[in-house]
C-alpha positions as CSV (number, residue, x, y, z in Angstrom):
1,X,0.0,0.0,0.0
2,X,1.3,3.6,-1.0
3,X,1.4,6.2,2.2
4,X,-1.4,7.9,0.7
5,X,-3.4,4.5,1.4
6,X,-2.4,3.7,4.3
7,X,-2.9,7.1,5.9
8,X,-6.8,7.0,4.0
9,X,-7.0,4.5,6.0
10,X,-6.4,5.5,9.2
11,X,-8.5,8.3,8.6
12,X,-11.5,5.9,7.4
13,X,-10.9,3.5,10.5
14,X,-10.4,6.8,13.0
15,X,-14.1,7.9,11.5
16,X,-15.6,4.6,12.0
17,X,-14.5,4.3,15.4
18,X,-16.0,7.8,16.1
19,X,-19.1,6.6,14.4
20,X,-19.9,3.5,16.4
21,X,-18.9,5.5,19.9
22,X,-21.9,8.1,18.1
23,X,-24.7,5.7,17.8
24,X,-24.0,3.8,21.3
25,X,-24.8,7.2,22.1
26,X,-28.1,7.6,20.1
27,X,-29.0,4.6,21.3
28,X,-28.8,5.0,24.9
29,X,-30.4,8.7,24.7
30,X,-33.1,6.7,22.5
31,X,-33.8,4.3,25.8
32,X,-33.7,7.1,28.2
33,X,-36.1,9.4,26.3
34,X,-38.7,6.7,25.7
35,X,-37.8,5.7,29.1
36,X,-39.4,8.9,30.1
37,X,-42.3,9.1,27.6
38,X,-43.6,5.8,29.1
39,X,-43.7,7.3,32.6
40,X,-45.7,9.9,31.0
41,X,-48.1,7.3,29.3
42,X,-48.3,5.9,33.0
43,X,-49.1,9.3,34.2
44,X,-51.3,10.1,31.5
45,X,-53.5,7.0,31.9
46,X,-53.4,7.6,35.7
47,X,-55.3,10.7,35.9
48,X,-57.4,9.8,32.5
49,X,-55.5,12.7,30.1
50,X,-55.3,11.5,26.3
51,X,-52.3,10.1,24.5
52,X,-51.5,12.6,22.6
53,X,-50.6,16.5,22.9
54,X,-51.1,18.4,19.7
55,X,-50.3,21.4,20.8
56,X,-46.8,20.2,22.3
57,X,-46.3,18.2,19.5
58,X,-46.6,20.8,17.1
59,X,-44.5,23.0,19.7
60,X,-41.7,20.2,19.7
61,X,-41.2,20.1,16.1
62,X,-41.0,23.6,15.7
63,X,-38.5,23.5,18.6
64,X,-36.6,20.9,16.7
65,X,-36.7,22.6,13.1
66,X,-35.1,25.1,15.0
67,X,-32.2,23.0,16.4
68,X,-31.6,21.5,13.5
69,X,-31.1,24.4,11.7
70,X,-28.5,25.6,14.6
71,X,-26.8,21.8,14.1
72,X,-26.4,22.1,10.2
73,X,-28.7,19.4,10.4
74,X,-31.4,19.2,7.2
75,X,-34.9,19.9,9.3
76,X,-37.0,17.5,6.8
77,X,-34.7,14.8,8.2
78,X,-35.4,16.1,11.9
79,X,-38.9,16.8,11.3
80,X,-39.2,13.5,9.9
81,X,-37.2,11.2,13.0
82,X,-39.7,13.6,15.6
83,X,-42.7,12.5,13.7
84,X,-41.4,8.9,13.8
85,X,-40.3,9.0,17.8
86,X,-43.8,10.9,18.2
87,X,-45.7,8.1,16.9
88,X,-44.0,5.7,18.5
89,X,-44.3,7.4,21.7
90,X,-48.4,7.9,21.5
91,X,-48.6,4.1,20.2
92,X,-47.2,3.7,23.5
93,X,-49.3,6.3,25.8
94,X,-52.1,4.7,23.8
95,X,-51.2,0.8,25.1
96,X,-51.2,2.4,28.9
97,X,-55.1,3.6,28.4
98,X,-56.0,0.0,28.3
């Protein structure tokens, strides 16, 4: 391999290392969030208040278009994971009512 190569990859391994350590990362903040969103659901169905928030919702992803924007972070993308995580999250509040 040529120096040029070799350093590449370095560089490429260096990258994927930082990547993995990144989505352990997602992944746990993932668990914790939803972690939280279930105690909600439990609250929620507690006191008899519906699953979902549409005001707050709509709040959140205007919140979020907004951070994305600051991260250099395409807000379709965000808008579209905060829909997903959203859904997920009522599907949840919604199995609690039961």
């Amino acid at each position: 391999m040529t120096d040029a190569v070799s350093r590449a990859a370095e560089l490429l391994a260096g990258h994927r290392d930082s990547i993995d350590r990144l989505d352990a990362i997602l992944v746990y903040t993932l668990a914790e969030r939803f972690k939280q969103t279930q105690a909600v659901g439990r609250l929620k169905a507690e006191h008899d208040l519906p699953p979902s928030d549409m005001a707050r919702e709509a709040n959140q992803i205007e919140r979020l278009e907004w951070l994305s924007k600051e991260a250099d972070l395409d807000p379709q993308f965000a808008k579209k994971f905060l829909a997903f995580i959203i859904q997920e999250v009522i599907q949840h509040h919604n199995q609690h009512q039961k």
